[in-house]
N, CA and C of each residue as an Amber inpcrd file, in Angstrom:
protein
   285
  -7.6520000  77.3230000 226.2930000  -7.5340000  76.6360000 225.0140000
  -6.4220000  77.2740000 224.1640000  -6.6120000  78.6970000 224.3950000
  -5.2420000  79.1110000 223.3170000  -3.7870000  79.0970000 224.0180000
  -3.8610000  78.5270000 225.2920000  -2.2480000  78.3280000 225.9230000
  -2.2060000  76.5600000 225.2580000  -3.1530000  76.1880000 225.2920000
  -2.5670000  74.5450000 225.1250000  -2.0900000  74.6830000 223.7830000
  -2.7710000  75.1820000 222.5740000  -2.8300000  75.2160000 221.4070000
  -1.0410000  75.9810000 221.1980000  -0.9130000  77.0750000 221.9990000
   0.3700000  77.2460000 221.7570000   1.5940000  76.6500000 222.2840000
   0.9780000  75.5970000 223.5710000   1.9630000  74.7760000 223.8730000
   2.4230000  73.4890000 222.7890000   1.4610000  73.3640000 222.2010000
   1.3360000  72.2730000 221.2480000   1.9310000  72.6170000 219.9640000
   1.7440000  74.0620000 219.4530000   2.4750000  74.4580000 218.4590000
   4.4350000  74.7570000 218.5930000   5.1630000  74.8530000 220.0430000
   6.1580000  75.0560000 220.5740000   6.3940000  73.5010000 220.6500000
   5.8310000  72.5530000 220.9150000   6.2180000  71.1660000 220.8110000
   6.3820000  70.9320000 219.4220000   5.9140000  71.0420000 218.6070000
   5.7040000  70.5440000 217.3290000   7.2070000  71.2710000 216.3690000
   7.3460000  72.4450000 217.3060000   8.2690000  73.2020000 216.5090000
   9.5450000  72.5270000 217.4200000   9.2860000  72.2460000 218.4920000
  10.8680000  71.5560000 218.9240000  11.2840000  70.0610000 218.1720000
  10.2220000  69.0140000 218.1040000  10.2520000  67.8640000 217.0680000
  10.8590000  68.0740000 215.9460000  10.3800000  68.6320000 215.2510000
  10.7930000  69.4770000 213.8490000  11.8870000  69.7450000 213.9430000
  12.9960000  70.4780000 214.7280000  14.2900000  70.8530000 215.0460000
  15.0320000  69.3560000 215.4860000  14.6790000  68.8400000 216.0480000
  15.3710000  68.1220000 216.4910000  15.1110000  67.0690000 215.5060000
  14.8150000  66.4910000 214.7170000  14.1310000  65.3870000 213.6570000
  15.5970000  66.3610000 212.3870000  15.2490000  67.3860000 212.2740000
  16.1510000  68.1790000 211.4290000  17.4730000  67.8420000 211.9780000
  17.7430000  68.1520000 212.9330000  18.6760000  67.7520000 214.0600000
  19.7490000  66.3070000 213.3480000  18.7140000  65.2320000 214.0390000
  19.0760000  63.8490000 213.7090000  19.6140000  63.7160000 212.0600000
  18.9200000  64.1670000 211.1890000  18.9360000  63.8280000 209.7990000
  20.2860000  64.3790000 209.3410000  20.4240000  65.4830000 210.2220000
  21.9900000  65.9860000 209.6710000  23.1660000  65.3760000 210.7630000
  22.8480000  64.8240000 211.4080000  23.9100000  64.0560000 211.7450000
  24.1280000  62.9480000 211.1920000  23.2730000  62.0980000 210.8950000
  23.3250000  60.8990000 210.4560000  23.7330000  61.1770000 208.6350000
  22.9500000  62.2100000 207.8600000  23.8040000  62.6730000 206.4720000
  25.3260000  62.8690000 206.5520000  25.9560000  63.6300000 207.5410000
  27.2960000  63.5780000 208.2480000  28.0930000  62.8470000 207.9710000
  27.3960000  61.5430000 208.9460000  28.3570000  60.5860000 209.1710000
  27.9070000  59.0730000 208.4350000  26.9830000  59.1520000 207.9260000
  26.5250000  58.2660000 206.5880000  27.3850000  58.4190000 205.4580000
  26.5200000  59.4900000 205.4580000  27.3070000  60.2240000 203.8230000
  28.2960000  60.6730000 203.3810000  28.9390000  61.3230000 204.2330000
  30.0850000  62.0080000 203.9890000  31.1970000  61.2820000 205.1120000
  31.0980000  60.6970000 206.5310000  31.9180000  59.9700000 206.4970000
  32.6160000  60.9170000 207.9510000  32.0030000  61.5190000 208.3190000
  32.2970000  62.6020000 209.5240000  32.4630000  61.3170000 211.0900000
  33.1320000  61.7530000 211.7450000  32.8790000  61.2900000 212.9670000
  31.8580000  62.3680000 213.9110000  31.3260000  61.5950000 214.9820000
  30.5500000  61.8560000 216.0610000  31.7920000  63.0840000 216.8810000
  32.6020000  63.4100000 216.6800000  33.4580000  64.1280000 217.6570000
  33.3020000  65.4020000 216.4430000  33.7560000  65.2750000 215.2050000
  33.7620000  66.0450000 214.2180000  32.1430000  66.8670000 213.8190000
  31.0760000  66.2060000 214.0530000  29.8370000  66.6370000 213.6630000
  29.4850000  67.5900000 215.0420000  29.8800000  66.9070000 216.2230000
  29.6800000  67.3080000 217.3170000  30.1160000  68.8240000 217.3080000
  31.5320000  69.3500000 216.7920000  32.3870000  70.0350000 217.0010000
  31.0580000  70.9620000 215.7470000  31.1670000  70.8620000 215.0160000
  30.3400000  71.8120000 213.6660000  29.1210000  72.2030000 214.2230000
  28.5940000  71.0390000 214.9210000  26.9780000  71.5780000 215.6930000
  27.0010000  71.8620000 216.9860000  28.0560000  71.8510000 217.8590000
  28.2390000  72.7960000 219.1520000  27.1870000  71.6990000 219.9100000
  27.4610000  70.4250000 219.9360000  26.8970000  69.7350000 220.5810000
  28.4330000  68.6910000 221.0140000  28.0930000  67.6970000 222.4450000
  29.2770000  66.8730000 222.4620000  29.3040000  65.4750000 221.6270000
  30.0450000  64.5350000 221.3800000  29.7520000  63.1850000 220.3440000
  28.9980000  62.5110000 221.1950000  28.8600000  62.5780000 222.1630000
  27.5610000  61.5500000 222.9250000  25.9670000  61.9280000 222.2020000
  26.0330000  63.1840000 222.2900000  25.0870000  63.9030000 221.5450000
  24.2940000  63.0460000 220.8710000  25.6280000  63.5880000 219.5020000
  25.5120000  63.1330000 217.7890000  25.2680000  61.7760000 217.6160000
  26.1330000  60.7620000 218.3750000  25.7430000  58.7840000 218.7430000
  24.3820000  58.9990000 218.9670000  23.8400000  59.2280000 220.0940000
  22.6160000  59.2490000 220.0130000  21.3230000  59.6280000 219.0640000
  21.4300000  60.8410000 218.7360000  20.8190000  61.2490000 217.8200000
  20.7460000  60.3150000 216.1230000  22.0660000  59.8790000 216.3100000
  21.9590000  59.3630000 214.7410000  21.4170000  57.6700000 215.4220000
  21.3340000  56.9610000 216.7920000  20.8460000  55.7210000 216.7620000
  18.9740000  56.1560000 216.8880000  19.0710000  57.0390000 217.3710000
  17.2060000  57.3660000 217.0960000  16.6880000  57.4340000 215.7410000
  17.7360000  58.3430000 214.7350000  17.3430000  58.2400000 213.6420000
  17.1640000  56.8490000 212.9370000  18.2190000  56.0800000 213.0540000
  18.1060000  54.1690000 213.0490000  16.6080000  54.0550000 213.0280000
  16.7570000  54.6140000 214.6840000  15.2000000  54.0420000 215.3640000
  13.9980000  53.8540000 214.2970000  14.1970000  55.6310000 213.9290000
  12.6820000  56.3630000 213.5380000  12.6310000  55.7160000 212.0420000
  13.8120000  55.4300000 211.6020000  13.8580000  54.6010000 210.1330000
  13.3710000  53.3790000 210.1150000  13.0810000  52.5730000 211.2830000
  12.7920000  51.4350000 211.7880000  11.3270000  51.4640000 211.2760000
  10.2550000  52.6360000 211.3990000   9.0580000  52.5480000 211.7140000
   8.0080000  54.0760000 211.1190000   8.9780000  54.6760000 211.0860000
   8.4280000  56.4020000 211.1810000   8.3830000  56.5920000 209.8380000
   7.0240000  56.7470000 209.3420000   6.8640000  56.7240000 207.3270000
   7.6840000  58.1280000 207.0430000   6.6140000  59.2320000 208.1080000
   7.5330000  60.5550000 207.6580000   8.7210000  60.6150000 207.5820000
   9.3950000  60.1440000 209.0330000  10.3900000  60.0360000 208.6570000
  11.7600000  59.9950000 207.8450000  11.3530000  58.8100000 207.1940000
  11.8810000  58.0340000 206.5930000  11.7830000  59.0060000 205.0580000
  10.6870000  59.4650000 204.5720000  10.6060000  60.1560000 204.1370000
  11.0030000  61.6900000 203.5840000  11.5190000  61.6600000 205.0260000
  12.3510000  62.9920000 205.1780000  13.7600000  62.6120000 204.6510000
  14.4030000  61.1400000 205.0970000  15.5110000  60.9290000 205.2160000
  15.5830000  60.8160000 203.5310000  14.9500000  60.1250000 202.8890000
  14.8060000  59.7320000 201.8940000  14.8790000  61.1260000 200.7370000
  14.4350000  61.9070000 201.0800000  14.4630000  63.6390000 200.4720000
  16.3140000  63.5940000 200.6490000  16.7600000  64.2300000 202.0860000
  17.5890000  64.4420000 202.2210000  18.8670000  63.9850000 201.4310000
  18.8810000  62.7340000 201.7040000  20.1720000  61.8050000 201.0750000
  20.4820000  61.9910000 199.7070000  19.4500000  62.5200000 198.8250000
  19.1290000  62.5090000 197.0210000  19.8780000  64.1550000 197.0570000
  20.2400000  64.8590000 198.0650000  20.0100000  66.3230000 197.5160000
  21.7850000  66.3550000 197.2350000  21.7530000  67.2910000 196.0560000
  23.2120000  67.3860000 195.3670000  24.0090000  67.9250000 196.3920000
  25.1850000  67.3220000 196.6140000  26.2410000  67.3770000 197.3980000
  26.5650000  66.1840000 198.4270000  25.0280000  65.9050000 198.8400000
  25.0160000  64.9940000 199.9210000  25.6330000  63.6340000 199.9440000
  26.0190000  63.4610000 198.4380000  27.0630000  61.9860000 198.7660000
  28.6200000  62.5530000 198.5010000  29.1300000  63.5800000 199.2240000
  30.2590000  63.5190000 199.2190000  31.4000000  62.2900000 199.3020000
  32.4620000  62.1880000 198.5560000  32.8770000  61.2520000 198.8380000
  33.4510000  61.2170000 200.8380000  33.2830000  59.9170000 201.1140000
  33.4120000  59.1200000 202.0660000  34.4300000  59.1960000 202.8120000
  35.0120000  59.8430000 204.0140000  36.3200000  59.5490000 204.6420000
  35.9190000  57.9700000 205.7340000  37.2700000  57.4820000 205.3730000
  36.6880000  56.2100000 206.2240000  37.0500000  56.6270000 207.3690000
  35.6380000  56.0590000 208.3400000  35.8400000  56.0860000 210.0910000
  37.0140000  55.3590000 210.4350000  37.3050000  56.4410000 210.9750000
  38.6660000  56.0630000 212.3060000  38.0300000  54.7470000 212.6950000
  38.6690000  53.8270000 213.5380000  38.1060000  53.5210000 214.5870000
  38.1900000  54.1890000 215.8780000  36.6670000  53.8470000 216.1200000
  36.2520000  54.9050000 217.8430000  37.5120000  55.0380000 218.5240000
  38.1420000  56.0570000 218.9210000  38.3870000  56.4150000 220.0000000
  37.8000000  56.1300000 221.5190000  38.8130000  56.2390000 222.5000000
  37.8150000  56.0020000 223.9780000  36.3090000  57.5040000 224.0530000
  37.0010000  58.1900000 222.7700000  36.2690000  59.8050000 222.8790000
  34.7570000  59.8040000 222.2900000  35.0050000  58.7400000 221.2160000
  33.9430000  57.9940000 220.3820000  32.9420000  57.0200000 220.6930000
  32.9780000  56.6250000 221.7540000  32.2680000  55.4340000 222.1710000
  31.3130000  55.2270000 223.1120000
């Protein structure tokens, strides 16, 4: 019982990271206007990554109260509407 309980607490803590994860990519490139190659490059992840991550976040906005909730925190916090660089269009690197 106390291995499941800590397997369950190591899941819960990877969700959490990765939910954290999503929200700052998608603040990124929402908000401030970052590309998927550029966010990629700051979080040591590749832009296939970051695309993904920010269409789950879509997803979880679709349906996920917490979520959404979270996102909804995030977006309000001072700095976070930097002004906007407009997206390139995708690159073959982007897509």
């Amino acid at each position: 019982n106390h291995m499941l309980n800590k397997h369950r607490n190591l899941k819960n803590k990877k969700r959490k990271i990765s939910e954290s994860r999503k929200l700052f990519y998608k603040l990124r490139y929402d908000m401030h206007g970052e590309s998927f190659t550029s966010i990629g490059r700051e979080t040591d992840r590749c832009y296939s990554t970051v695309k993904r991550g920010i269409e789950s976040a879509n997803d979880l906005l679709s349906y996920d109260e917490k979520f959404i909730e979270k996102w909804n925190k995030v977006k309000v916090i001072p700095g976070s509407c930097l002004p906007k660089k407009l997206h390139k269009p995708p690159s073959s690197k982007d897509s």
